[in-house]
C-alpha positions in Angstrom: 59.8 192.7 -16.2 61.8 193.0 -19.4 61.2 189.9 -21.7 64.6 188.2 -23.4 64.5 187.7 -26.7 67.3 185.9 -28.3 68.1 185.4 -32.1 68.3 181.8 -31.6 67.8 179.2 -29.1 70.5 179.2 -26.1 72.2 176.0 -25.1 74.7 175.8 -22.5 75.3 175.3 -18.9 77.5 176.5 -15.8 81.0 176.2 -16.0 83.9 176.8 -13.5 87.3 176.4 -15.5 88.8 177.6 -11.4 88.1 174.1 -10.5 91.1 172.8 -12.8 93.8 175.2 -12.5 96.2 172.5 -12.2 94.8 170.4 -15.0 95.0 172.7 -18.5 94.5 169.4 -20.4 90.9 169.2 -18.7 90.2 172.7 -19.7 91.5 172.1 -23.5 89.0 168.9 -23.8 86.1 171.1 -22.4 86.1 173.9 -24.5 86.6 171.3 -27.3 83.4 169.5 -26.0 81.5 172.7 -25.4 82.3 173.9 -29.3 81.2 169.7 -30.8 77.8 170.4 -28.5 77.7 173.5 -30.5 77.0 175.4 -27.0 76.0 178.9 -27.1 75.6 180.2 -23.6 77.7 179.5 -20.3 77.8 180.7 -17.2 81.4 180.9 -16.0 83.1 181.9 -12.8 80.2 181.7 -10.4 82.3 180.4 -7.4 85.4 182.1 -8.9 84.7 185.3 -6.2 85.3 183.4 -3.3 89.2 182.6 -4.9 90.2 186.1 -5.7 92.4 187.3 -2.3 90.3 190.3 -0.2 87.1 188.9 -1.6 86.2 186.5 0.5 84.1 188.3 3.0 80.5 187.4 2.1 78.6 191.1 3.4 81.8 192.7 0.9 80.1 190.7 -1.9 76.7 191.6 -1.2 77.1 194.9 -0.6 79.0 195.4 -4.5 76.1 193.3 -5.9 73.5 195.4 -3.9 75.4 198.2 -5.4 75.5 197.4 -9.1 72.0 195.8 -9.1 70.3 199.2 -7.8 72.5 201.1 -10.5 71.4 198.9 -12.6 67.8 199.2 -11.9 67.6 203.2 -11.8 69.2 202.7 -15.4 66.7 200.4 -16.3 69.0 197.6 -18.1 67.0 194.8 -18.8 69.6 192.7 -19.5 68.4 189.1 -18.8 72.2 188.6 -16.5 74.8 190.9 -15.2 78.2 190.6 -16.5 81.4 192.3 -15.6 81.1 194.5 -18.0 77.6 196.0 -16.8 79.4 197.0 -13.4 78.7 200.8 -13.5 82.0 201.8 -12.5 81.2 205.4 -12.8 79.0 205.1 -10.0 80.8 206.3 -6.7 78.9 202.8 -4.3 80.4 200.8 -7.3 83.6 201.6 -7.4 83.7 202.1 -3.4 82.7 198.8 -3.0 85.2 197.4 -5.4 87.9 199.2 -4.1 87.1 198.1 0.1 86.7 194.6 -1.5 89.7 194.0 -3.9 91.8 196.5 -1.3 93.1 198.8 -4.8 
């Protein structure tokens, strides 16, 4: 397994701004909190799939995970998370999956 190293020492949390979509004052006053705690890493989103329309099917989201995890493994990232950006989209199962899912 790939160690992390890090240039400094991460501080953060989860964070799901989809829970206040109505409230933009809330998310103003978080980010502002988040910045005076001098946080360096977040997780954001994480229940954010099940909002998106066509994407709520759990086997869709396991299968495009399933997808981009194995791509990601034969490529041997070690990245210590997967992002959106690390989606291989080149990769025919990727895409596939995200075009069944998202119905593009």
């Amino acid at each position: 397994m790939a160690e992390l190293k890090l240039p400094f020492i991460g501080h953060g949390g989860d964070y799901n701004p989809d829970q206040w979509r109505e409230r933009p004052d809330i998310l103003a006053e978080d980010i502002r909190l988040m910045k005076l705690a001098r946080c360096n890493l977040m997780s954001v989103g994480i229940f954010a799939w099940a909002t998106l329309e066509h994407f709520q099917r759990t086997r869709g989201v396991l299968r495009l995970m399933a997808a981009v995890i194995h791509e990601l493994w034969m490529a041997n990232d070690a990245s210590a998370m997967i992002m959106p950006g690390s989606f291989p989209l080149d990769i025919p199962t990727v895409k596939d999956e995200l075009v069944t899912d998202f119905g593009v």
